[in-house]
N, C-alpha and C positions, 0 to 999 in steps of 0.2 A: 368616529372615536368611540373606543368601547372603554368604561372604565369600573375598576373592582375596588370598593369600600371593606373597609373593615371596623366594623364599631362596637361595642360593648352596651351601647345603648340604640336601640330603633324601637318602632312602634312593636308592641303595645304600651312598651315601660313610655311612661311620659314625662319628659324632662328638657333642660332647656337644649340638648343636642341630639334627640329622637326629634324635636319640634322642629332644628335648624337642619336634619336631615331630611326631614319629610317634607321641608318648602324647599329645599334642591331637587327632590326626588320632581316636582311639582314642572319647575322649571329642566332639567333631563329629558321629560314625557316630553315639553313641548317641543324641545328642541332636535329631537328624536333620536335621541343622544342612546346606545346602548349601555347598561351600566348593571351590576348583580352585588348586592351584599354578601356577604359573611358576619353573621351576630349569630349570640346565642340568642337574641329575642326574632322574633318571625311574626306579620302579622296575620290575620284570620282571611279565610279566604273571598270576604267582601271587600278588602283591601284590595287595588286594581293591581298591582303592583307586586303581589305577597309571593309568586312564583319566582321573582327575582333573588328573592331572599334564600340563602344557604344557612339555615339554624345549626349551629356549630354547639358541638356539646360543651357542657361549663356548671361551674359550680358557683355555689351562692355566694355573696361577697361577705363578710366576718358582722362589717357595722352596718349595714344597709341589707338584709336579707332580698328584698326586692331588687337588687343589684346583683348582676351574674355577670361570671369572670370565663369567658373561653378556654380552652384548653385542649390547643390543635392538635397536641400529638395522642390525645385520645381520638381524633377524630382528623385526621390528617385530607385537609381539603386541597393540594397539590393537584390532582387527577382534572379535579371541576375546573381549579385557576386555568389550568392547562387549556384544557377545553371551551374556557369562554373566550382565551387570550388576550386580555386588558392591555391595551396602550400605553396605559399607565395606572398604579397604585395610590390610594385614599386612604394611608389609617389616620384613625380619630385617639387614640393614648397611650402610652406608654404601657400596652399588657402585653403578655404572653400572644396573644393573637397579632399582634400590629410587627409583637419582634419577629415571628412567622412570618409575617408576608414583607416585611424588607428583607428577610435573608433570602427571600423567594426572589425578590425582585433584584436584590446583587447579583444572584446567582446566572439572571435570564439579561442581566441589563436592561432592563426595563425601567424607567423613572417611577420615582414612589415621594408623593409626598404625606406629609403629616397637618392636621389642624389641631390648633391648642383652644382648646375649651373650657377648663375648668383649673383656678390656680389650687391643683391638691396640693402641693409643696404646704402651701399655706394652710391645709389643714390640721396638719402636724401636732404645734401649737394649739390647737381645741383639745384636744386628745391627750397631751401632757409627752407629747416628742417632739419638744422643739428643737434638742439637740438633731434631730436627722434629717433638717431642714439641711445644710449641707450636701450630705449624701443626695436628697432629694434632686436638688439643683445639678448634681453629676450626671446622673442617671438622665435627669433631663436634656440636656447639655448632649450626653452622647445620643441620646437616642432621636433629637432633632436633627442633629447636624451629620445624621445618616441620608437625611433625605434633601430632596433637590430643592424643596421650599417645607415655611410651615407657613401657614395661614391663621393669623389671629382676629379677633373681631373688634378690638380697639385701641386707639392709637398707646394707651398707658401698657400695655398690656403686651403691642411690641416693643415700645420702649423697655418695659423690663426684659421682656428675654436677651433682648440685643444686648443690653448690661449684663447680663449672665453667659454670654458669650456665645450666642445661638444665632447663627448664620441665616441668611436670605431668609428673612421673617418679612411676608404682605398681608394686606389688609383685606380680610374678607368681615367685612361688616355685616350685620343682621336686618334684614327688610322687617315690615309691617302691615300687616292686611288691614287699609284702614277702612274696610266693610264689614271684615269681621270685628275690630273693638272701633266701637263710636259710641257720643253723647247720646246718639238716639237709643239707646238698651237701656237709660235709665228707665229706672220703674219706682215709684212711688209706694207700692204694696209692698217692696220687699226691705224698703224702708222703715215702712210700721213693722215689718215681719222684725228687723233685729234690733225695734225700740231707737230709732235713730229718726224719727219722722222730723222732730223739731231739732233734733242736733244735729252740728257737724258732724259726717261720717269720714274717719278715717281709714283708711285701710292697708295689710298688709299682704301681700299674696308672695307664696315658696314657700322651701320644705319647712318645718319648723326643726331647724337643727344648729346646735353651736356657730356652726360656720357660717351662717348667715348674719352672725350678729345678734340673734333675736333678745337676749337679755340685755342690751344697750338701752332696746327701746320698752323692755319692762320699767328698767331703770327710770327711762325718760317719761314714760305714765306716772312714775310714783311723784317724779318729782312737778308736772304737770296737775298729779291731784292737788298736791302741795299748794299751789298756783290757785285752786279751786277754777280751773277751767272746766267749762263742759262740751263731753264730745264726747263720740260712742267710737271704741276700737274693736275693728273687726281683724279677725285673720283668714285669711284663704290658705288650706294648704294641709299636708299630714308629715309627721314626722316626732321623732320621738320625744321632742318637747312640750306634746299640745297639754300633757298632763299636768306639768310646772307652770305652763302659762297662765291654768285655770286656775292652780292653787294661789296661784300672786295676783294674778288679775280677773277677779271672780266677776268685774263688771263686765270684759270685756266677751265677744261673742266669736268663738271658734264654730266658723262655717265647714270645716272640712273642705276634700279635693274638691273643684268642681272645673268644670272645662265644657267648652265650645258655648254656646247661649247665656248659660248660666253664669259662665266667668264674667260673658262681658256686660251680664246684667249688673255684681258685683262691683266692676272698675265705674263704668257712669251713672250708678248709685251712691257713687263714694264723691268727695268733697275736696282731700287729699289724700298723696297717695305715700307712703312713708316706705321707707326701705333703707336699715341703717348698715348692710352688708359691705366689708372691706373686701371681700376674697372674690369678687365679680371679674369676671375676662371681658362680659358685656353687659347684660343685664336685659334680656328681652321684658319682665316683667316692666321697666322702670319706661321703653317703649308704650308698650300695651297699654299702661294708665294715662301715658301723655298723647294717644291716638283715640281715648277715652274723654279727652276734655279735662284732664286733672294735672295741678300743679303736682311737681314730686319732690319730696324732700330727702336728701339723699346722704353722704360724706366724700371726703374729697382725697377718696386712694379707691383704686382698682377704674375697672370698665365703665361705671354709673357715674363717675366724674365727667367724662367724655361726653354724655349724653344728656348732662342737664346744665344748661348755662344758667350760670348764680343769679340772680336776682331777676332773672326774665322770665325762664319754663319753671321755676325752682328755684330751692333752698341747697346752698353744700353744707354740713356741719364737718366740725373736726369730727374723725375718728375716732371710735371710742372713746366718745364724750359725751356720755346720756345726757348730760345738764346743757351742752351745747345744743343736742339736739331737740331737746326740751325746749328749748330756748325759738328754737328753730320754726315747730310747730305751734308753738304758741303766737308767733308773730304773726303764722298762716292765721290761724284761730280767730286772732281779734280782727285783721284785715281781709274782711270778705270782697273790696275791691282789686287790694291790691290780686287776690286770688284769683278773679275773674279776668284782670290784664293775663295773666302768665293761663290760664286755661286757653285763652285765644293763642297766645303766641305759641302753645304745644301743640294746638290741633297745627298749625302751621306751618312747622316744623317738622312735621310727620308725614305731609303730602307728598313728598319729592324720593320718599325711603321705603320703595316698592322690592319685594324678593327676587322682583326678575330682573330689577336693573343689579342688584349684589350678585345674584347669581351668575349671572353674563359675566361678570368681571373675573369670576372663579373659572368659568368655562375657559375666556378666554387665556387666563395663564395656565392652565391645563394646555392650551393648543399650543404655544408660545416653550413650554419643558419640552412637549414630545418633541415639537420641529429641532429644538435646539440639540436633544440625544442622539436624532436620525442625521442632524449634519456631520456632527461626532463621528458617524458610524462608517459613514459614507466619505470621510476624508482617510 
């Protein structure tokens, strides 16, 4: 089986669908699966892998400058497709590049499917265009229901598209390296290091951007101090709110990016793990802190509902409900037992949610399209 990717995001930009592409890439190699990208991102050549990649020319994206947008017919990759001959098509969004390689793939009959990643419709809204939440949803709509599946990572998450009217949506769920985040990375130093020695450490890891939520849980700090609880908020992460966090919340301690050791010294250094984001397809972070040993406190819309059962691994709050969610962490706060119950029950939880058993299940309805196009072909 050979198969050609198209994505907008791969290594080196690091994000939650460079992350879920690079543990497929992982499972591929093993499986000795032939497979070639097209991104405008390409990794460096200690990547084993990086010759696979076709760095397509692209331009920077408007809100996210570190986001680059392809743009095929400056660089018309046809020639390559041709010559690696994919079995079948992988785009990852609704760009300029992904509507390339379906019109590529109608044109050759070749099966193409799509994965849905991130709900942007829903970004809209942040931004002050709610009105084009509509449109959004069309565009969506046609551009799924071009391909033969699309692949989402949680069960909310096909249920909304299936609502919106998007055909043969399956479930490609998200694994969990639980040797890369575990209990044992806690560190004691790096606790005195951000004033958190004798307090609860909370923490928040992703971008710091609108769409995540982030000012839900400023909100729920302020009303938290209110409370006179004590507890030390940390944030992992960059993005263009770290400046407003600091100016509202001057106690709290913005660690910046960090990744691979460092992150997971960060997750089982921390006490709880909070994440009040609505606009989630999955939520690998919300993974990562419960393969970490940490309850998570979460809300109860998008992908992160999926993943935390109430009152066992976790807290749900309403949505956009800083005071609920306040509410939420403070019941963490004063029950240090009850906390340690739902720590066990998350590391537990995590054992069974390995990338190679997700990614077999992708493989295998990759194998299950093509056979089903060649019978097609062949009657």
């Amino acid at each position: 089986m050979r198969i050609a990717y198209f994505s907008e995001s791969l290594l080196p930009n690091m994000d939650g669908v460079s992350h879920t592409f690079n543990q497929l890439i992982n499972t591929l190699q093993q499986q000795k699966i032939e497979f070639r990208f097209y991104s405008p991102f390409k990794p460096g050549q200690e990547v084993e892998w990086s010759e696979r990649v076709r760095q397509m020319k692209a331009v920077s994206f408007p809100l996210y400058r570190q986001y680059k947008v392809s743009v095929p017919l400056l660089d018309n990759p046809e020639e390559d497709i041709e010559q690696f001959n994919p079995d079948i098509l992988h785009v990852a969004a609704p760009t300029f590049l992904s509507f390339y390689a379906i019109r590529f793939a109608k044109k050759r009959d070749i099966p193409v499917v799509a994965s849905y990643h991130t709900h942007w419709v829903s970004y809209f809204s942040y931004y002050g265009f709610k009105g084009a939440e509509g449109l959004g949803w069309r565009v969506l709509r046609w551009f799924h229901n071009q391909c033969d599946a699309t692949y989402t990572p949680s069960s909310s998450a096909k249920r909304e598209l299936e609502s919106a009217g998007i055909k043969n949506v399956q479930l490609w769920p998200r694994g969990i390296d639980v040797k890369k985040f575990s209990p044992k990375y806690r560190s004691e130093p790096l606790r005195k290091q951000i004033s958190a020695k004798d307090l609860p450490f909370l923490l928040f890891v992703g971008r710091l951007v609108k769409e995540k939520d982030v000012e839900d849980l400023i909100a729920a700090d302020h009303w938290l101090k209110k409370q006179k609880a004590r507890y030390k908020l940390v944030f992992v992460g960059e993005g263009p709110m770290a400046e407003d966090i600091q100016q509202e919340l001057p106690d709290a301690y913005l660690a910046g990016y960090k990744k691979d050791e460092e992150l997971a010294n960060f997750y089982a250094s921390s006490d709880i793990f909070v994440f009040p984001s609505t606009t989630e397809t999955f939520g690998n972070v919300v993974q990562e802190a419960m393969a970490s040993g940490l309850p998570v406190i979460g809300v109860k819309e998008g992908g992160v509902q999926d993943l935390i059962d109430d009152g066992c691994t976790g807290l749900l709050a309403r949505p956009n409900d800083p005071q609920d969610l306040g509410q939420k962490i403070f019941k963490l706060l004063q029950n240090p037992d009850l906390r340690n119950q739902m720590t066990q029950e998350a590391l537990n939880r995590m054992q069974n949610r390995t990338w190679e058993a997700v990614n077999m299940r992708l493989i295998d309805s990759y194998k299950q399209i093509i056979h089903s196009r060649n019978g097609r072909q062949s009657n």
